[in-house]
Every structure is written in C-alpha cells, then in structure tokens.
N, C-alpha and C positions, 0 to 999 in steps of 0.2 A: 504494500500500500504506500501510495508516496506522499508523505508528509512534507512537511515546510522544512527545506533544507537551509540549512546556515551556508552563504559563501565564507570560503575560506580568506581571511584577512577581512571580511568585508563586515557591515554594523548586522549585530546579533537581530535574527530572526523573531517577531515576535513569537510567544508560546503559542500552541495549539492551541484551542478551547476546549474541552470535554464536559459534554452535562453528564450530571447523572440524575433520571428520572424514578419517581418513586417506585417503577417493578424492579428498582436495579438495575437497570439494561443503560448502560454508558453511551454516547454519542459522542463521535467526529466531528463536530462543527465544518473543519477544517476539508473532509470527504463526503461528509453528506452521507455518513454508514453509521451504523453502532458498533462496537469492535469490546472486547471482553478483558479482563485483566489480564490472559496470558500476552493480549497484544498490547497494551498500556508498559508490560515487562520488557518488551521486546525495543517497543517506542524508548526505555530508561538507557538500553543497553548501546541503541546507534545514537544517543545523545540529542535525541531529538526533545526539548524542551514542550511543557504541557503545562496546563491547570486543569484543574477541575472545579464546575460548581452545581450546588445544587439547583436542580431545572426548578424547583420550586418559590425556592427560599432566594435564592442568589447568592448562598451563604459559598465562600469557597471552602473548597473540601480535602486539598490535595493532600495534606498530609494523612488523614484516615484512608483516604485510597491507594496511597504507597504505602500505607504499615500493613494495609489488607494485603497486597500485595507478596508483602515481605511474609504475613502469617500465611498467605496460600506455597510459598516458594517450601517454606520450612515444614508443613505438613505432607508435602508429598511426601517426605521419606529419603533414604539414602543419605548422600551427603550435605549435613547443614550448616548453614555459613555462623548462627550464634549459639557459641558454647554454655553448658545452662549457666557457668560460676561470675559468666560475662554477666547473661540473663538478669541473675541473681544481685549483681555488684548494680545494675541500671538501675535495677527496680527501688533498692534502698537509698538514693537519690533524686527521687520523688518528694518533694516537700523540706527538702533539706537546704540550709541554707547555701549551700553548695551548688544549687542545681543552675543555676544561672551560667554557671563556668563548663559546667559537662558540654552541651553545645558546641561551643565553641574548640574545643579539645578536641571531639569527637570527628568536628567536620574536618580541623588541621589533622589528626590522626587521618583519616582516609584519605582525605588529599594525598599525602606522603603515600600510604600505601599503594595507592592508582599510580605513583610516579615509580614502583617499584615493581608493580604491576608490568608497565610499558616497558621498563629494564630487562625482568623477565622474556617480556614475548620476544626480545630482540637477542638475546643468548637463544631461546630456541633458533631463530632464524639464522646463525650465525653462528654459532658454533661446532665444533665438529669432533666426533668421539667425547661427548659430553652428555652426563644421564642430565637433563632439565627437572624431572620432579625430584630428585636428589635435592637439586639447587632450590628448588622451590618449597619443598618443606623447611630447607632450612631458613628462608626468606621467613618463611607463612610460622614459624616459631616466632622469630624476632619480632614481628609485629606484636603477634599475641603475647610475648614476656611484656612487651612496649604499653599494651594496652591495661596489663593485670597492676602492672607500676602506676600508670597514672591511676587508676584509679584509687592503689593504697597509697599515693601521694595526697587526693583530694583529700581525703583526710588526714591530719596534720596530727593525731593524737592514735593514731593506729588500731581503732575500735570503728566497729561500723554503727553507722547512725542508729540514735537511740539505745544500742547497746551497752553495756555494763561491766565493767571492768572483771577477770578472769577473779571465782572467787566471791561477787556479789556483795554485802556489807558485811562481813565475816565479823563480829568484836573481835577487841584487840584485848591482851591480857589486862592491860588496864582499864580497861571498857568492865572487862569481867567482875572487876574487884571493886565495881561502884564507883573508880575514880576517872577523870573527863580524860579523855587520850589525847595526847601529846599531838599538836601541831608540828603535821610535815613540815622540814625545815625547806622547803622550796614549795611554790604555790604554781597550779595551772598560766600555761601562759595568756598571756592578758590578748583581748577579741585584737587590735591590732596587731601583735606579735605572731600570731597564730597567721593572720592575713600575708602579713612581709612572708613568711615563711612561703608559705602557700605559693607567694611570685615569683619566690627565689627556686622554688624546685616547679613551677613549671618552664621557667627561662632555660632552668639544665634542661628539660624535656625538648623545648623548640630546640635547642644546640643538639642533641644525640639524635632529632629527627633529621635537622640537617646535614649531620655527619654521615646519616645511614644513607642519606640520598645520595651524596657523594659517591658510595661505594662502586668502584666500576660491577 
C-alpha cells in the first residue's frame, strides 16, 4: 500500500491520519481503505509516520494504539522483545516521583540502540567468515545490562519505590529494653542531594551510550 513517503533531505512529510471508529475497524485517510494493526506494524517498521484519532471524539489516540500494538506483537508467542524484570522495573515507576525522567531515558536509550541496530545490519553485509548473531547477542546483552542500570540508577537509594528497607522495622536492642534508640550518626540524603546525584549518574549514562556508539 503506498503511503506518504518522506523525500530524502527534503521537509518531513506530514503524518498519515488514521480514525478509528467505534466497531474498531481503523481507517487510511490517506488511501481511502481500513487496514488493521498488523498493517499500522508494518507502516512503524518502513518509518512511515501516523496519528491516530478517534472518529468520534476527535480525541487523538496514538499512543493506546501503539501499546495495542506492542501487546498484540508480544502475545503471539515465541520470541519477545520485553523481559518480565524490564516489565516489572516500568511498572513500579508509575506514580513515582521519578516518572517524568523515565521518558526521556527511555527514548535516548532506543535511539542508541537503532544506531546499533544499523551497525549490526552493516557487519552482516560486510563481513566475511563472521557468525553475526554471535555478535549480536553480545550487542542485545549490553543494551539490556545498559537498561537494568539505568533503571537501578533512577533510584538513588537502591530500594524500589514504596518498598522497605531489607529487615522491615526490626527493634533494636535498645528499643527492646524500653530505652529511645540511638540516632544514626548520618541522616538520609537531603530531596536536593539525592537530585544532583541523580544528574550526575545519568550524564555517566549519556557518556557510556556515547562510547558504545562509537564502537566500530
């Protein structure tokens, strides 16, 4: 199906339109056909840019129709692209005061990977007596070590949100004995300190993504 192509160097193509109508059934604006999420998939992969909105509402919708997407991809079966421990790490960054920052990580994090990506497909094309998914697992590691740090970076106190230090409120022997327990001699660090910190280990992250690019 021939969608709106971008010329190359030339000013970015406006998006597709896509409604989507209350039986579900999505629409082409752009073809004047309906076409289905494996093709909306397809449309992600050759970079052809889209929106979607409700034919009703005029509410836009794209992002619920790319996570559909991403839940239709992951249900088929076989190989999936999100590990549950990822899953599990996203999910507890819902409502945390952290979540503003995930984003942005999230989208630099892929970025780099797509550039790592393109690197890959060019060693298949080009090299010679060389196993490529060899190389490529070892690649598709280094992401994933890349991604499981930042995320136990976003937390600066090494516990995941809401959770409770190993242990729980345990008394201390002098708790025990009726008398007030002895203040730690160092206090949590203070909502700024914690912040600085936070910049200071994601600026190493932007540096070790950029080194990774480099790599021939």
């Amino acid at each position: 199906m021939a969608d709106q192509a971008v010329p190359e160097g030339g000013p970015k193509a406006a998006p597709v339109v896509i409604k989507k109508y209350a039986n579900r059934r999505l629409y082409n604006t752009a073809t004047s056909a309906y076409v289905t999420l494996d093709h909306l998939s397809q449309m992600v992969k050759d970079k052809t840019d889209f929106v979607v909105y409700d034919a009703k509402t005029g509410d836009e919708i794209t992002r619920s129709v790319l996570t559909q997407i991403i839940f239709e991809e992951e249900s088929k079966g076989g190989q999936t692209l999100l590990p549950i421990p990822f899953l599990r790490q996203l999910i507890s960054f819902y409502g945390d005061s952290l979540q503003g920052v995930v984003p942005q990580y999230l989208e630099m994090s892929m970025t780099q990977f797509a550039r790592n990506q393109d690197q890959m497909r060019r060693y298949m094309q080009n090299a010679f007596g060389f196993n490529p998914f060899q190389q490529f697992e070892s690649m598709g590691k280094q992401n994933m070590a890349m991604f499981e740090n930042a995320m136990r970076m976003f937390n600066p106190f090494g516990t995941a949100p809401g959770s409770q230090p190993p242990g729980g409120q345990a008394s201390t022997p002098a708790a025990a004995n009726g008398h007030e327990p002895a203040k730690p001699e160092t206090s949590a660090p203070s909502g700024d300190t914690a912040i600085d910190d936070l910049k200071r280990k994601l600026d190493e992250l932007q540096n070790q993504l950029a080194e990774l690019g480099k790599k021939p």
